[in-house]
C-alpha positions in Angstrom: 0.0 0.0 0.0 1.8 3.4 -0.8 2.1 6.2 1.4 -0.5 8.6 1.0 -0.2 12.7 2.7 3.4 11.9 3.2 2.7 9.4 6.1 4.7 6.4 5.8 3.2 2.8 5.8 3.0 0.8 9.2 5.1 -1.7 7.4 7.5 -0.4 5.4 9.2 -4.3 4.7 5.9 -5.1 3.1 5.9 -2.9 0.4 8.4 -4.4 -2.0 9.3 -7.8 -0.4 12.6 -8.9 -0.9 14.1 -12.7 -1.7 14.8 -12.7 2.0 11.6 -10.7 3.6 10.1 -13.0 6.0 6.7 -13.1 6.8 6.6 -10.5 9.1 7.9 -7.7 7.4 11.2 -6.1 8.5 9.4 -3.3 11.5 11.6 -0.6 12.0 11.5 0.6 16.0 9.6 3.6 15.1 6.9 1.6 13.3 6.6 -0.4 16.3 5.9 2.8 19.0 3.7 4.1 16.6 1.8 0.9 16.8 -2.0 1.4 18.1 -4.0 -0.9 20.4 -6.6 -2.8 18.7 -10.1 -0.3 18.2 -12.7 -1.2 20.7 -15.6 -3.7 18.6 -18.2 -0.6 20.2 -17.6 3.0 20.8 -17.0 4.2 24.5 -20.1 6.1 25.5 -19.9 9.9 25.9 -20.6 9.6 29.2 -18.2 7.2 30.1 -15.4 9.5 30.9 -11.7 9.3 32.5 -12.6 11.8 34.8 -14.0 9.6 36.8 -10.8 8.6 38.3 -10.2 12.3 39.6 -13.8 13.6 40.4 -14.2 11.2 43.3 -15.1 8.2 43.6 -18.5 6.6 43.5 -20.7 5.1 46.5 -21.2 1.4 46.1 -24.2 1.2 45.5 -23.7 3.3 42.3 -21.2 1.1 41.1 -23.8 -1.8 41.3 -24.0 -4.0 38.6 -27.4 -6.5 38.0 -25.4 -9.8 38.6 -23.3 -8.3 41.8 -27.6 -7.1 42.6 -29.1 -10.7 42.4 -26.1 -12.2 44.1 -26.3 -9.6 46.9 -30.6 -10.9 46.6 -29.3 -14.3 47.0 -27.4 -13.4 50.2 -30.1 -11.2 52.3 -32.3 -14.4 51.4 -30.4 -16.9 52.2 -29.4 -15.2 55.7 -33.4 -14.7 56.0 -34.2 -18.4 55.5 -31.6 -19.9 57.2 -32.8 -17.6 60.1 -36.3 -18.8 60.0 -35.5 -22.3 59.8 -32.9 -22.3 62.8 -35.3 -20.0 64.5 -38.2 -23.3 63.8 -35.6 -25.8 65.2 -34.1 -23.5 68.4 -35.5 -26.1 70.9 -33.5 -28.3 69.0 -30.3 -26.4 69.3 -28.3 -27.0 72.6 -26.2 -23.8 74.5 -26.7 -20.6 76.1 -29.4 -18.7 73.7 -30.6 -15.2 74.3 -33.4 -14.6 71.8 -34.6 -16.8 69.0 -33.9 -14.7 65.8 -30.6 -12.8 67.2 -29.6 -16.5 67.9 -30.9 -17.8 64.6 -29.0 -15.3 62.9 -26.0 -15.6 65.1 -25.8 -19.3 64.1 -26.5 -18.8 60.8 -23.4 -16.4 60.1 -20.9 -18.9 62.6 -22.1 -21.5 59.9 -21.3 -20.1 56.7 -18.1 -18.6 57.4 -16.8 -21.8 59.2 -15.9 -20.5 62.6 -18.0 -23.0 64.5 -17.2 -21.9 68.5 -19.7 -24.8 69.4 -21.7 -22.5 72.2 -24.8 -23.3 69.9 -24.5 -26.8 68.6 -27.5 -28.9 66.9 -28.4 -31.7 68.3 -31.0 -33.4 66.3 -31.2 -35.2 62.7 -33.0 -32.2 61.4 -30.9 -29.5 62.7 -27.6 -31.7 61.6 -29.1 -31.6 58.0 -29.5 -28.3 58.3 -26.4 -27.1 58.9 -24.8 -29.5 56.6 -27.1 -27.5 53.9 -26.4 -24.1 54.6 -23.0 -24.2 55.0 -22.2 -25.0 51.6 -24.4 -22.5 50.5 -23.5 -20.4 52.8 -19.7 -20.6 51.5 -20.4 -20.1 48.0 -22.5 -16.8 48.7 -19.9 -15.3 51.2 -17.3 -15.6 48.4 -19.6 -14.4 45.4 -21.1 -11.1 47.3 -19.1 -10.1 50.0 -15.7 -10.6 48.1 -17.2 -8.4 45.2 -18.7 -5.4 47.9 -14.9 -5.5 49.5 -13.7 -5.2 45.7 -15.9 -2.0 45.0 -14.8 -0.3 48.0 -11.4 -1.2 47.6 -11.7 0.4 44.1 -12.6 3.8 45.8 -10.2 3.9 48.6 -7.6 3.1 45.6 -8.3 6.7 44.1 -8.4 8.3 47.4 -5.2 7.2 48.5 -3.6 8.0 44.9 -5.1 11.6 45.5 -4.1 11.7 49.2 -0.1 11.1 47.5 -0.6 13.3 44.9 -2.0 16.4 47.1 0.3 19.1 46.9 0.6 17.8 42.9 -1.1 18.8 40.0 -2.6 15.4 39.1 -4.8 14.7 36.3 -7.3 11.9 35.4 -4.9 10.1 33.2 -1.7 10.3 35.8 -3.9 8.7 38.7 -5.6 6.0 36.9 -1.8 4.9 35.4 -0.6 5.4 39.5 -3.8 3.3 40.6 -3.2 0.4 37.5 0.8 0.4 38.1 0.3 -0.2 42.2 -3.2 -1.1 42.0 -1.7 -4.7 43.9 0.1 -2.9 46.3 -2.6 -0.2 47.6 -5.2 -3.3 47.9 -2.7 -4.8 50.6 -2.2 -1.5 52.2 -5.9 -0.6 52.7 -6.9 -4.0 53.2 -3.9 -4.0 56.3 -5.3 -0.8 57.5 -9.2 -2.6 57.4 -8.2 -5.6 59.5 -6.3 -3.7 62.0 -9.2 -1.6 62.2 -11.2 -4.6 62.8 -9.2 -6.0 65.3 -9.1 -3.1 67.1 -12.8 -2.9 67.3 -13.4 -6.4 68.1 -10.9 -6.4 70.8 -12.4 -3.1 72.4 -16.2 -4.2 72.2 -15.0 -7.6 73.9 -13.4 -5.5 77.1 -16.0 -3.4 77.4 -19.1 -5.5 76.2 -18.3 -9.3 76.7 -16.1 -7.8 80.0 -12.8 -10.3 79.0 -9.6 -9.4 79.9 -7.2 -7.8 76.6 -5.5 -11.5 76.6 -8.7 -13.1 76.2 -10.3 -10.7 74.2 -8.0 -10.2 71.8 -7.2 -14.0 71.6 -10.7 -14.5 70.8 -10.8 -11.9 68.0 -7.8 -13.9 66.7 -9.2 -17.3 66.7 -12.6 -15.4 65.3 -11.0 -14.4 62.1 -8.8 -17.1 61.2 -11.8 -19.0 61.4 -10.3 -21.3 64.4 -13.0 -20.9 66.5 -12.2 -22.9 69.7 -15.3 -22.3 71.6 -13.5 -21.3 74.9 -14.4 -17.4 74.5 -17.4 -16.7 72.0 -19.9 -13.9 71.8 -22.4 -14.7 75.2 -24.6 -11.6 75.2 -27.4 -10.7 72.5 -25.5 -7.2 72.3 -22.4 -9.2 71.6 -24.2 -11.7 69.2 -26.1 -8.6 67.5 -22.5 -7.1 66.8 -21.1 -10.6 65.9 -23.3 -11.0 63.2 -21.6 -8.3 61.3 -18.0 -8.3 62.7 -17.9 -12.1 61.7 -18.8 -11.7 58.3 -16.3 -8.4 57.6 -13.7 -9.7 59.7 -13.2 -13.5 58.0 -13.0 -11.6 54.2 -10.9 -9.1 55.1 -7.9 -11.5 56.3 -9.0 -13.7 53.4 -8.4 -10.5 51.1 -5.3 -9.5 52.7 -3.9 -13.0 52.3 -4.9 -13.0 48.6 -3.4 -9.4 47.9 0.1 -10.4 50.1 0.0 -13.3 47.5 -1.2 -11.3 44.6 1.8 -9.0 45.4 4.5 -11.7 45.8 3.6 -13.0 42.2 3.5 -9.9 40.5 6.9 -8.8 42.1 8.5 -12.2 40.6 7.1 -11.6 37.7 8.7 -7.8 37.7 11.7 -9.5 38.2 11.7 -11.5 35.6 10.7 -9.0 33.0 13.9 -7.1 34.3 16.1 -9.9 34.0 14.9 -10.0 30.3 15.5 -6.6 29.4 18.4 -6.6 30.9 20.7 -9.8 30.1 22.4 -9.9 26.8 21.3 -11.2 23.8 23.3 -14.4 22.0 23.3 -16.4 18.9 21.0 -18.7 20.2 18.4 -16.1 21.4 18.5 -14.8 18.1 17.8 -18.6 16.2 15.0 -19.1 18.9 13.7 -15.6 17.8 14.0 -17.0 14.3 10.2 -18.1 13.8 10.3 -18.7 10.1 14.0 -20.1 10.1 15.1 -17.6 7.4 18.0 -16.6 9.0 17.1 -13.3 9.7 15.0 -11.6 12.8 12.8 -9.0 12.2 11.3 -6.5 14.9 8.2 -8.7 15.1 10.0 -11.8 16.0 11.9 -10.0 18.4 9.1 -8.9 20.5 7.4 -12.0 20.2 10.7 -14.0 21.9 10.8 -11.3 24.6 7.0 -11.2 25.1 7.7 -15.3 25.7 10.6 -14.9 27.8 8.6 -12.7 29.9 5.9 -15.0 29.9 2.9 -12.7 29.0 2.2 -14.9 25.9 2.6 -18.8 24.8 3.4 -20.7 21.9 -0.5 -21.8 21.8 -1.3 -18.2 21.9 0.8 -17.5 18.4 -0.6 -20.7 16.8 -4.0 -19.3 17.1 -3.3 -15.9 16.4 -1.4 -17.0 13.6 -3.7 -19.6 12.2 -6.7 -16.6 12.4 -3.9 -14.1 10.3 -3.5 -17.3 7.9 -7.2 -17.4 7.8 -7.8 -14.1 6.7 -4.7 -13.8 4.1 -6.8 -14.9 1.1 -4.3 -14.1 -1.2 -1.6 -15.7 0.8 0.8 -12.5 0.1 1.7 -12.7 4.1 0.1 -9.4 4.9 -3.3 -8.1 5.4 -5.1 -5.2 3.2 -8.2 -3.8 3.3 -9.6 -6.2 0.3 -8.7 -9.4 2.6 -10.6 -7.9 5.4 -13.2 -7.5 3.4 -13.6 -10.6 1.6 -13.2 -12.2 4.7 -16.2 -10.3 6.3 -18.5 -11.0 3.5 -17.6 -15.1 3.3 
């Protein structure tokens, strides 16, 4: 295709192909920054801005989406049922109760996020089947809605802490949503430390002053509370303390569960960091450049070389370039080893 307004071609091998042009084209490092990401298969909507990222961030219940919605449905209604039928069966349940629907509630949430202190215990066929139900249900929900509402408000703390470094900076949109993508990894395990020291804190104060333990016992309880230990020595005895379980439980267990993930998140990303500097880095040999070689021509064009580091680094596979390359093979009709606008279009009317 020839230059047209003085712009040249995105490859400039392909325009006269030589005896030794490989299928590629030969890219020259220009061509290459130049290169544009792939257009979006529908338009952005006007609405849909970057300034989003600097405005502020959005509640979450704005940032609800239909499935998060019915999942969330899923939860409230399972904690509702599970509550009435423990509430049916609380002569059937054995321990210190206080009233029937805190309890039934109470139970419910020791249940599904598998603490199991064993103050309430059930002690019939129909209360064992129960509980054998709901706690795999119970599971499955706590990891689809509570691990998504912990995701949205991580999202927003994300920007506020990007704005918070950037204070006495001039700081737009684009800046902080490439701050918040580079150390997105990192901020989660910094606000999600923050939220489960908070947590701990609070438990460990409303056991003192509620529950009237001692800071050893109290905070050894929180412990064994959110690990999901739950020994049944020291457990939530009063409906205030129950009432306040309910919820403490529930944020308490995903938080750790989120700060584990991050910690672990962070420790892969930081090899793979490493890596990617080791590749940059290291020299290149002979042999680097025959493995580069994907068309054994003898020759390695700019292509080939990005493809070798992009599979040093790991970020792509040899399946991946089989099936990108059997789809570019797919729509070369003419089998030239490039792609113009008449291929594309044959291949969209075929």
């Amino acid at each position: 295709m020839a230059s047209e307004g003085g712009k040249e071609p995105l490859l400039i091998g392909q325009q006269e192909p030589g005896p030794e042009t490989n299928s590629f084209g030969s890219f020259k490092s220009r061509n290459l920054r130049r290169c544009k990401s792939a257009p979006m298969v529908e338009p952005v909507p006007e609405d849909t801005k970057m300034d989003r990222f600097y405005d502020g961030p959005r509640s979450i219940f704005e940032q609800l989406k239909p499935k998060f919605g019915r999942v969330a449905l899923y939860l409230f209604g399972y904690l509702g049922l599970s509550t009435f039928c423990f509430y049916l069966v609380r002569n059937q349940i054995t321990g210190k109760g206080t009233q029937g629907i805190v309890d039934g509630l109470y139970f419910c949430v020791v249940t599904m996020t598998t603490v199991g202190y064993g103050d309430l215990l059930p002690n019939s066929t129909t209360t064992k089947l129960l509980a054998c139900a709901f706690v795999f249900s119970g599971m499955a929900l706590v990891g689809l809605s509570l691990s998504k509402a912990a995701d949205c408000l991580v999202e927003n703390q994300e920007i506020l802490l990007v704005k918070a470094l950037h204070l006495r900076q001039k700081a737009g949109s684009m800046e902080i949503l490439k701050e918040t993508e580079t150390n997105r990894v990192r901020y989660r395990c910094i606000i999600f430390s923050v939220l489960l020291m908070i947590l701990i804190t609070a438990g460990t104060i409303f056991l003192i002053t509620v529950e009237k333990m001692d800071f050893i016992d109290a905070f050894y309880c929180v412990c064994t509370t959110m690990t999901t230990l739950g020994y049944g020595d020291k457990t939530f005895s009063t409906m205030a303390g129950r009432i306040f379980a309910i919820f403490w439980i529930l944020m308490s267990t995903i938080c750790l569960a989120q700060v584990l993930f991050a910690f672990a998140e962070l420790y892969t990303e930081n090899r793979q960091r490493e890596l990617v500097r080791w590749v940059l880095t290291r020299k290149t040999t002979v042999a680097d450049l025959e493995a580069a070689d994907l068309n054994d021509d003898g020759l390695v064009g700019g292509a080939e070389f990005v493809i070798y580091k992009l599979k040093e680094m790991g970020k792509i596979n040899q399946e991946d370039i089989a099936v990108i390359m059997a789809e570019f093979e797919k729509l070369d009709a003419d089998d030239s080893g490039s792609l113009s606008v008449a291929d594309i279009s044959q291949a969209q009317s075929q």
